[in-house]
PyMOL Python script that loads the backbone (N, CA, C, O; Angstrom):
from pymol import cmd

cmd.read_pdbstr("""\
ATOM      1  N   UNK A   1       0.814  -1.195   0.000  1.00  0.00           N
ATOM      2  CA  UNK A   1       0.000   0.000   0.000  1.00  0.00           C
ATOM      3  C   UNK A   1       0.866   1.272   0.000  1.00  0.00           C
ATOM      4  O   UNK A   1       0.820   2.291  -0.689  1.00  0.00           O
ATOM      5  N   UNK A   2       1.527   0.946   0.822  1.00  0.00           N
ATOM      6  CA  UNK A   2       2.779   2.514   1.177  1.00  0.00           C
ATOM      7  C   UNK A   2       3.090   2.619  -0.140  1.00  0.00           C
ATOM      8  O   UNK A   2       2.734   3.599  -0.795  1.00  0.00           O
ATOM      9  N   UNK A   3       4.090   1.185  -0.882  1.00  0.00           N
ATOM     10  CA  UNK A   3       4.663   1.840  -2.118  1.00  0.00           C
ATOM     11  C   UNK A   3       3.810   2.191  -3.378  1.00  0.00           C
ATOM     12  O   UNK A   3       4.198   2.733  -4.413  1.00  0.00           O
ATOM     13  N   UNK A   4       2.621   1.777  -3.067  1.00  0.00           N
ATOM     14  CA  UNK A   4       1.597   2.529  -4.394  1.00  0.00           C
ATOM     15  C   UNK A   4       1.143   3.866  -4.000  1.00  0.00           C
ATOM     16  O   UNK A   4       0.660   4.562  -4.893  1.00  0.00           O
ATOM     17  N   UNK A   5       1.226   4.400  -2.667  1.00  0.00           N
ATOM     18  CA  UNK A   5       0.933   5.996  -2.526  1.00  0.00           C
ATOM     19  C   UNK A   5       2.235   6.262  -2.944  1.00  0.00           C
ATOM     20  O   UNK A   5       2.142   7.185  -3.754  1.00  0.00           O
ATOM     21  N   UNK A   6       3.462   5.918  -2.808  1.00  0.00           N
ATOM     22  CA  UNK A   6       5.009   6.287  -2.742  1.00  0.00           C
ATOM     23  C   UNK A   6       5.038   6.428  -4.765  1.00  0.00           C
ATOM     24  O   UNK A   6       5.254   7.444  -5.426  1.00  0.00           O
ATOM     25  N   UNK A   7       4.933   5.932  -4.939  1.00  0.00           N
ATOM     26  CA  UNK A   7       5.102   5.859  -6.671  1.00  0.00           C
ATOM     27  C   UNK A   7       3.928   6.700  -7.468  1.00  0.00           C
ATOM     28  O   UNK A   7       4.272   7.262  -8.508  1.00  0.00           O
ATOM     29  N   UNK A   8       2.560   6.813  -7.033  1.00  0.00           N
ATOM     30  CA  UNK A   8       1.706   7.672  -7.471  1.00  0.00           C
ATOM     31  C   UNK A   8       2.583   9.216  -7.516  1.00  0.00           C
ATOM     32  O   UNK A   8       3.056   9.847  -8.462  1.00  0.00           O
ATOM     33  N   UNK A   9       2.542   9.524  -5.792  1.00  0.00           N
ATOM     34  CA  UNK A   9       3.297  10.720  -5.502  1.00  0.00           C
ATOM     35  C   UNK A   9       4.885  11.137  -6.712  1.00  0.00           C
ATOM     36  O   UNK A   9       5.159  12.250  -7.162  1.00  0.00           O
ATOM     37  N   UNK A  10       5.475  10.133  -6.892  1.00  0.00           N
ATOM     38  CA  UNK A  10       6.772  10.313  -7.460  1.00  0.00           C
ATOM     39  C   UNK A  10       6.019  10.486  -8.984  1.00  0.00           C
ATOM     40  O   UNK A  10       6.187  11.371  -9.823  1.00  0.00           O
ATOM     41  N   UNK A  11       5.484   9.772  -9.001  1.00  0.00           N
ATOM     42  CA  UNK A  11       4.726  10.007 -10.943  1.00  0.00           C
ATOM     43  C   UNK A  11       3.932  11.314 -10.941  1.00  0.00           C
ATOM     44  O   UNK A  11       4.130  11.931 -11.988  1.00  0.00           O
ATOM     45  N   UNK A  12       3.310  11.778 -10.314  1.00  0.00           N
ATOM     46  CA  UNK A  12       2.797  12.729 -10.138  1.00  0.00           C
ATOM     47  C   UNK A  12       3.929  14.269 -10.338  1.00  0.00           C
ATOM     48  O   UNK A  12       3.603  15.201 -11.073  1.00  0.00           O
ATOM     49  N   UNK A  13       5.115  14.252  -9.608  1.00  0.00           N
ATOM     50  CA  UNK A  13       6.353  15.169  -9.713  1.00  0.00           C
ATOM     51  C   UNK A  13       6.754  14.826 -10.770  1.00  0.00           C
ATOM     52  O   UNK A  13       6.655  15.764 -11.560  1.00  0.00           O
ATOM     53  N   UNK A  14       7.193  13.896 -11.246  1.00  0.00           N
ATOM     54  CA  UNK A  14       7.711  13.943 -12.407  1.00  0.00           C
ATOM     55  C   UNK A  14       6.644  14.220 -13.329  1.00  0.00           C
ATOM     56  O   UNK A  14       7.201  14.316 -14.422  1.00  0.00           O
ATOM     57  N   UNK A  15       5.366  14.407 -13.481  1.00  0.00           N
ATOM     58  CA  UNK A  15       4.509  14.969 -14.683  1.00  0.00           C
ATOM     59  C   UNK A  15       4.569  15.963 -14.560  1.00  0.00           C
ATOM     60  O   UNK A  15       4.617  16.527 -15.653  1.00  0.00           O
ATOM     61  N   UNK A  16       4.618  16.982 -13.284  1.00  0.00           N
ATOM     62  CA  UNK A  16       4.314  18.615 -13.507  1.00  0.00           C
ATOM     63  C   UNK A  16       5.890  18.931 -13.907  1.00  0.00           C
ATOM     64  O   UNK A  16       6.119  19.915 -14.611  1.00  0.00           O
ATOM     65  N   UNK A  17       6.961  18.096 -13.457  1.00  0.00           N
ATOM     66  CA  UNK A  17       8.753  18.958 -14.042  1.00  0.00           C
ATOM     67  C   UNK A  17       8.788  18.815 -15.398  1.00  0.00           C
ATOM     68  O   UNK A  17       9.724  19.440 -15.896  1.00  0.00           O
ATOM     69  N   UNK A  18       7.939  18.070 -16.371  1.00  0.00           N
ATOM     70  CA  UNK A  18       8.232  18.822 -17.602  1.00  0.00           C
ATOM     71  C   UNK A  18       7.317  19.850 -18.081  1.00  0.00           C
ATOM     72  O   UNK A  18       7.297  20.142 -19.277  1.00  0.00           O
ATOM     73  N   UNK A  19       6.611  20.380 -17.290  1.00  0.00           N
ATOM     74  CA  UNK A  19       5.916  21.964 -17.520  1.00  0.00           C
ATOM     75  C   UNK A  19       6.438  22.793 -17.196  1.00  0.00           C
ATOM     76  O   UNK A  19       6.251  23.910 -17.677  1.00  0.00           O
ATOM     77  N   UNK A  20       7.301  22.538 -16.240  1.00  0.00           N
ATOM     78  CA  UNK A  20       8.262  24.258 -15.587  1.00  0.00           C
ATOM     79  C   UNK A  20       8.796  24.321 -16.488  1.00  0.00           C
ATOM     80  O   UNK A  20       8.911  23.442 -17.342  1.00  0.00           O
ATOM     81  N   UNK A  21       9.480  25.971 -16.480  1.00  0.00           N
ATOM     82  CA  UNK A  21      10.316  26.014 -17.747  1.00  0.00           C
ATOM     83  C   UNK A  21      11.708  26.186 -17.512  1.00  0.00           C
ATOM     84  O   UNK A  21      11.849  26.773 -16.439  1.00  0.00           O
ATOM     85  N   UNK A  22      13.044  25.870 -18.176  1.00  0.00           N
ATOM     86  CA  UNK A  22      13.768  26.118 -17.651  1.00  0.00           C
ATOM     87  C   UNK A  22      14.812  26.925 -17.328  1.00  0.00           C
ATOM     88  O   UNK A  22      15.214  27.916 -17.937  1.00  0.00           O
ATOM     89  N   UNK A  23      15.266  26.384 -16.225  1.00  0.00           N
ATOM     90  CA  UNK A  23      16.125  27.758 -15.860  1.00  0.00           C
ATOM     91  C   UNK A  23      17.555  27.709 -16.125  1.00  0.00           C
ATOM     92  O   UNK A  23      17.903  26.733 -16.789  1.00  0.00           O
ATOM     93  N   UNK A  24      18.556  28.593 -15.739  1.00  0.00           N
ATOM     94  CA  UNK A  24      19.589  28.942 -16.237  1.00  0.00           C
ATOM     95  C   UNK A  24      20.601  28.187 -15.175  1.00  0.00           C
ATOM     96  O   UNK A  24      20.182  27.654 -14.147  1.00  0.00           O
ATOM     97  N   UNK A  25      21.882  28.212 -15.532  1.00  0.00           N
ATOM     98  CA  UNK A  25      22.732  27.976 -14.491  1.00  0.00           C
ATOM     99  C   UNK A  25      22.657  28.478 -13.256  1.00  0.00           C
ATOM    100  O   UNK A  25      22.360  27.721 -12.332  1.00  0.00           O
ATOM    101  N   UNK A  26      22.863  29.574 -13.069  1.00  0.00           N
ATOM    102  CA  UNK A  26      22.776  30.563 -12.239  1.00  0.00           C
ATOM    103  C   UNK A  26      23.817  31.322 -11.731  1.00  0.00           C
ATOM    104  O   UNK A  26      24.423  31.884 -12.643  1.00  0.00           O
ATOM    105  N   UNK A  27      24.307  31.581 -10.512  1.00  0.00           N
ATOM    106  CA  UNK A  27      25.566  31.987 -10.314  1.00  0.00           C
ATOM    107  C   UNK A  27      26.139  31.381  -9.580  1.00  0.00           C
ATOM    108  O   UNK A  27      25.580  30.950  -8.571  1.00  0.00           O
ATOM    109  N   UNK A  28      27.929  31.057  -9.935  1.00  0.00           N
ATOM    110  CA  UNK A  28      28.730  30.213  -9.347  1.00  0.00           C
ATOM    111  C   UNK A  28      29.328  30.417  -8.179  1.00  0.00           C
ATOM    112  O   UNK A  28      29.589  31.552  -7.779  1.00  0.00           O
ATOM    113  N   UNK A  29      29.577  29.444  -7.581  1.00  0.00           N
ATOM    114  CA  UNK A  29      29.747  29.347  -6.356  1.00  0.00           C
ATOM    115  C   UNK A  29      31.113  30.350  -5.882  1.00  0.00           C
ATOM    116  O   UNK A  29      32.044  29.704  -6.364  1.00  0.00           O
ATOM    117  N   UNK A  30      31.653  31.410  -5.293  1.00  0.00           N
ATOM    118  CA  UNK A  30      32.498  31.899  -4.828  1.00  0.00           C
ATOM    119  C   UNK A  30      32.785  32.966  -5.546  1.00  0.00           C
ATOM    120  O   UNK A  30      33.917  33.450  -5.502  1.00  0.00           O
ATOM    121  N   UNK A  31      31.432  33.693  -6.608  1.00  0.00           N
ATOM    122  CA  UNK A  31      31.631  34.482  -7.385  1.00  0.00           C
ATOM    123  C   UNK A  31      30.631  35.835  -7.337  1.00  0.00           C
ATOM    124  O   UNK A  31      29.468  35.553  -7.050  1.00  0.00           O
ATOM    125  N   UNK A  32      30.843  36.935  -7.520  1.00  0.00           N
ATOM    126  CA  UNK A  32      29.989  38.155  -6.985  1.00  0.00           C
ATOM    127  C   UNK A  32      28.946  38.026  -7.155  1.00  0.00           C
ATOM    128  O   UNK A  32      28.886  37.407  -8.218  1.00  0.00           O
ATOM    129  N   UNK A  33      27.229  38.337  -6.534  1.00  0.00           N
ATOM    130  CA  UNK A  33      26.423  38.305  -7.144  1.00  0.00           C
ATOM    131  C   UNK A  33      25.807  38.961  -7.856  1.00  0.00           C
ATOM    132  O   UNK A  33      26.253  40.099  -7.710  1.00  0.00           O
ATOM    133  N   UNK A  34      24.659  38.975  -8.907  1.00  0.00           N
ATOM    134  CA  UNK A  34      24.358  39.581 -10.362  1.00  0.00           C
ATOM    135  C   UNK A  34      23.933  40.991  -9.315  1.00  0.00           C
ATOM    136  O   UNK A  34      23.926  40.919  -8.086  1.00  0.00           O
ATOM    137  N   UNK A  35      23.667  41.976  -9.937  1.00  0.00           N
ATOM    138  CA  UNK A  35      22.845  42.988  -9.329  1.00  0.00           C
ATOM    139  C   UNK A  35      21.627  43.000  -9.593  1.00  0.00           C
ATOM    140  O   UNK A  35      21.177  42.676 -10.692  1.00  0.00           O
ATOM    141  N   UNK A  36      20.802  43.454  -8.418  1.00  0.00           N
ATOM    142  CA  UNK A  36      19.409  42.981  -8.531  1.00  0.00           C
ATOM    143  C   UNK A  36      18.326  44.123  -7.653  1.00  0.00           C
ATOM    144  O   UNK A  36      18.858  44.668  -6.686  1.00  0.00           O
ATOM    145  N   UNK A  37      17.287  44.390  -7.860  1.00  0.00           N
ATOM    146  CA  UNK A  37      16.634  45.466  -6.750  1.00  0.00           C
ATOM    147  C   UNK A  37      14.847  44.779  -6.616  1.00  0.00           C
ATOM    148  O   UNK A  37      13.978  44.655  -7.480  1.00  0.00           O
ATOM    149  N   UNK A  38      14.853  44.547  -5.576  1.00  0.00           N
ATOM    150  CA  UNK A  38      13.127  43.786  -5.227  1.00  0.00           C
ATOM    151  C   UNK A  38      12.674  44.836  -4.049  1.00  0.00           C
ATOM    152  O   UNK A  38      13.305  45.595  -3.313  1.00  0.00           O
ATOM    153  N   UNK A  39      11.330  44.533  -4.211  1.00  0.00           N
ATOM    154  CA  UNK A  39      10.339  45.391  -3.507  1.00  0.00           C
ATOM    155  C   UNK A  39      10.275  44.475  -1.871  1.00  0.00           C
ATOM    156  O   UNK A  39      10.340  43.255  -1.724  1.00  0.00           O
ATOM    157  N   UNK A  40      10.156  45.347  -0.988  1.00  0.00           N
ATOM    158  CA  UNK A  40       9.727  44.888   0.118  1.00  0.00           C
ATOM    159  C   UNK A  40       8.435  43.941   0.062  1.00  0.00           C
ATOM    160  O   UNK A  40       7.733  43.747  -0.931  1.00  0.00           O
ATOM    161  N   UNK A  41       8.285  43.436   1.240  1.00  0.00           N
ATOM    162  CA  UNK A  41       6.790  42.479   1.452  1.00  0.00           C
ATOM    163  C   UNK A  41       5.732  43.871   1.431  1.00  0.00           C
ATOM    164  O   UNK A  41       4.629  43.739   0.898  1.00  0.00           O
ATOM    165  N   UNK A  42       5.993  44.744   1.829  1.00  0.00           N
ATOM    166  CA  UNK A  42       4.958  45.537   1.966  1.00  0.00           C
ATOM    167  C   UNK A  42       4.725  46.872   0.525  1.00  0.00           C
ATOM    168  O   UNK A  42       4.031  47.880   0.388  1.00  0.00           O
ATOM    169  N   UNK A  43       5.654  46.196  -0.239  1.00  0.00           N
ATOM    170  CA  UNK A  43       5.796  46.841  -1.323  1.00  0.00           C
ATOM    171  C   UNK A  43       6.015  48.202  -1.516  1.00  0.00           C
ATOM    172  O   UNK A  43       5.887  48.678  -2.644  1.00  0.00           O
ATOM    173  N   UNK A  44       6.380  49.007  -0.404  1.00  0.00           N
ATOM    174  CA  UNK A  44       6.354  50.703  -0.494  1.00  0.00           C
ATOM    175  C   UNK A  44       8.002  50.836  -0.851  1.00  0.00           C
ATOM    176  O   UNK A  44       8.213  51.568  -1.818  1.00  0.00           O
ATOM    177  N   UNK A  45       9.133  50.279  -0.262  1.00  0.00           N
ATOM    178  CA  UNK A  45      10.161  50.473  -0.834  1.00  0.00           C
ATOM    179  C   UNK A  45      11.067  49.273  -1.614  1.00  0.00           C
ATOM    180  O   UNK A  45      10.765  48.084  -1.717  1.00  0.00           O
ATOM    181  N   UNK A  46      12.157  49.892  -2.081  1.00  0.00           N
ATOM    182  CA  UNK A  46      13.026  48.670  -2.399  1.00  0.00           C
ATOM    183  C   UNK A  46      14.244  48.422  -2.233  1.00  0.00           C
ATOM    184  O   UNK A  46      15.039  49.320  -2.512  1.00  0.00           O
ATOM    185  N   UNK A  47      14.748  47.139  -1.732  1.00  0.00           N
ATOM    186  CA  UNK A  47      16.554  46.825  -1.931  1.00  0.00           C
ATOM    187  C   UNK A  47      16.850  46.148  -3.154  1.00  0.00           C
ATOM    188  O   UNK A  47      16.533  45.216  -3.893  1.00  0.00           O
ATOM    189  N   UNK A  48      18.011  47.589  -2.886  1.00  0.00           N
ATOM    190  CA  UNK A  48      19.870  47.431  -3.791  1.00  0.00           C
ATOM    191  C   UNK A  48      20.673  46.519  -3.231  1.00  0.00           C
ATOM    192  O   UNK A  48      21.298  46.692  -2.184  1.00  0.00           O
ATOM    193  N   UNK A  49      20.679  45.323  -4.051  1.00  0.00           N
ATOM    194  CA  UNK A  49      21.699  45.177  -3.374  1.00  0.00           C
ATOM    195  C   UNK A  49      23.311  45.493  -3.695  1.00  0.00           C
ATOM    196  O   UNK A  49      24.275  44.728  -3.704  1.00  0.00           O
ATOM    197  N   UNK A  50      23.254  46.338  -3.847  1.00  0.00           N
ATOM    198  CA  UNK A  50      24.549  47.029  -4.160  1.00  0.00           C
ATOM    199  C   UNK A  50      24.883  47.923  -3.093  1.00  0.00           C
ATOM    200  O   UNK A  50      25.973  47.976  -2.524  1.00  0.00           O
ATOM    201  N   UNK A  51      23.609  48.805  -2.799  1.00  0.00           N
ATOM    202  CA  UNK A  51      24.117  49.213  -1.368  1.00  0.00           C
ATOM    203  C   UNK A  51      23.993  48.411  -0.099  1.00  0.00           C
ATOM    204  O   UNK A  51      23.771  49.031   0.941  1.00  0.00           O
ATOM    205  N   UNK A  52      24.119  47.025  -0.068  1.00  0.00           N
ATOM    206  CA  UNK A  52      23.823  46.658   1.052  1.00  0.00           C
ATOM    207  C   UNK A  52      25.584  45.611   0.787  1.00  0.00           C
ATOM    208  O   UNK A  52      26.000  44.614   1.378  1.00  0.00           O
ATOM    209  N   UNK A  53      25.994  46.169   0.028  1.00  0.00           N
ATOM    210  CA  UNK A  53      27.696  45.626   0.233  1.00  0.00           C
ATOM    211  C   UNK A  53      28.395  45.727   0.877  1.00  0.00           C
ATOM    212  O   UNK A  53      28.807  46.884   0.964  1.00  0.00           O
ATOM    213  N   UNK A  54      29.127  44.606   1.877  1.00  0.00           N
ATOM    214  CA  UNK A  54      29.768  44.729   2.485  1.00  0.00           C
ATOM    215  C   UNK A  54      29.142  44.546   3.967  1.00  0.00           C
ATOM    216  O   UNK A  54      29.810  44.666   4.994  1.00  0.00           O
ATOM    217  N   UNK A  55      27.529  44.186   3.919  1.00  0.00           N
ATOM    218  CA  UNK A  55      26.982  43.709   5.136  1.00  0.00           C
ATOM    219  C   UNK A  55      26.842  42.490   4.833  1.00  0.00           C
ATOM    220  O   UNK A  55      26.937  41.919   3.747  1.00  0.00           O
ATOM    221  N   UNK A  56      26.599  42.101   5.903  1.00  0.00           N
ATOM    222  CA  UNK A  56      26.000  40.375   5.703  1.00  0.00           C
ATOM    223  C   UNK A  56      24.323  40.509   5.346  1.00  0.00           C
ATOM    224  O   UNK A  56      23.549  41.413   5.661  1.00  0.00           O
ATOM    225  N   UNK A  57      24.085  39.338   4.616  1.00  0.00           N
ATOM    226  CA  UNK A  57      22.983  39.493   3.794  1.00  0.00           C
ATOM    227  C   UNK A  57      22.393  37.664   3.649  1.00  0.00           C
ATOM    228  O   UNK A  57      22.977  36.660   3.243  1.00  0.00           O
ATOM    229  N   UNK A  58      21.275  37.842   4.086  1.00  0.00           N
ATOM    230  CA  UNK A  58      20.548  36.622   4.359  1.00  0.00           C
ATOM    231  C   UNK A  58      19.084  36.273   3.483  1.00  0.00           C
ATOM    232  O   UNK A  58      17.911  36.582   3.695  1.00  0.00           O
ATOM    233  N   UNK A  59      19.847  35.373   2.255  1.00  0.00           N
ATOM    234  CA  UNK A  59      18.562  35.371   0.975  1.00  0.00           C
ATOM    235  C   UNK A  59      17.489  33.858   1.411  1.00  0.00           C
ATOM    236  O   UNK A  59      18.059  32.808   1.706  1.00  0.00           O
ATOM    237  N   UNK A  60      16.263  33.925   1.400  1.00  0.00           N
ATOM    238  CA  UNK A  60      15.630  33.513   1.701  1.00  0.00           C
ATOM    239  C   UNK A  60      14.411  32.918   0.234  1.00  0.00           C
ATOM    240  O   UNK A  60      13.402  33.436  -0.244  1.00  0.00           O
ATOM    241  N   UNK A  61      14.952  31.982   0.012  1.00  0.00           N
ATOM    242  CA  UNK A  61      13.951  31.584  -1.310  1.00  0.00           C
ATOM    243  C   UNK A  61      13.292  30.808  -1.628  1.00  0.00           C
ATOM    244  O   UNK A  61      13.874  29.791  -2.004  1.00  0.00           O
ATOM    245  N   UNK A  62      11.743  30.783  -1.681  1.00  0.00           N
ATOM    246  CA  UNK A  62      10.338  29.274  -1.175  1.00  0.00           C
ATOM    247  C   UNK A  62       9.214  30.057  -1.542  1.00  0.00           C
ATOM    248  O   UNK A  62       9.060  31.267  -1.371  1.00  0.00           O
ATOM    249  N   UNK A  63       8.527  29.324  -2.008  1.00  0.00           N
ATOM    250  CA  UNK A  63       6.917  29.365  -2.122  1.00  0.00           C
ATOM    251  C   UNK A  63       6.522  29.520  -0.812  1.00  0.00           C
ATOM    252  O   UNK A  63       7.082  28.639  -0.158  1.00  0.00           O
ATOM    253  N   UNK A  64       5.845  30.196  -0.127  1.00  0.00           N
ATOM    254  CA  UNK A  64       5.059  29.656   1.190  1.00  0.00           C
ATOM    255  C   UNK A  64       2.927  29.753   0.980  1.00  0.00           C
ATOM    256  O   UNK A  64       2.001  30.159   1.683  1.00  0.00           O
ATOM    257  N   UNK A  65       3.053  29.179  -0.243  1.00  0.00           N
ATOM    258  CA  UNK A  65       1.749  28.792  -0.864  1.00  0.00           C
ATOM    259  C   UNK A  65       0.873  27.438  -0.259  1.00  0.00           C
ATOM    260  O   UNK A  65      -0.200  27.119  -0.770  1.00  0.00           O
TER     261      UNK A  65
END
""", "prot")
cmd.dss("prot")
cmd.show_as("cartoon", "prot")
cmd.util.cbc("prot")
cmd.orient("prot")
């Protein structure tokens, strides 16, 4: 029983990963990151991260859907 919920579930992921589309390499490990500017959660302002160089900086990246 377990392994027929266990294999549904796995067939199931593997049908929706060939609809995403895909993505790029990205950036390598020990190398500057791209420059980039996103809106707050509350959307009134935004970070540079260009001015936030030279602080420590904690990226956080998930659906919470």
């Amino acid at each position: 029983m377990i392994l027929k919920i266990l294999a549904i579930v796995s067939l199931s992921f593997l049908a929706q990963a060939k609809d995403r589309p895909q993505q790029g390499a990205g950036p390598e490990v020990g190398k500057e990151a791209p420059a980039w500017k996103l809106k707050t959660q509350d959307g009134k302002t935004e970070v540079d991260l260009a001015k936030l160089k030279g602080k420590p900086v904690f990226l956080v990246f998930g659906s919470y859907t």
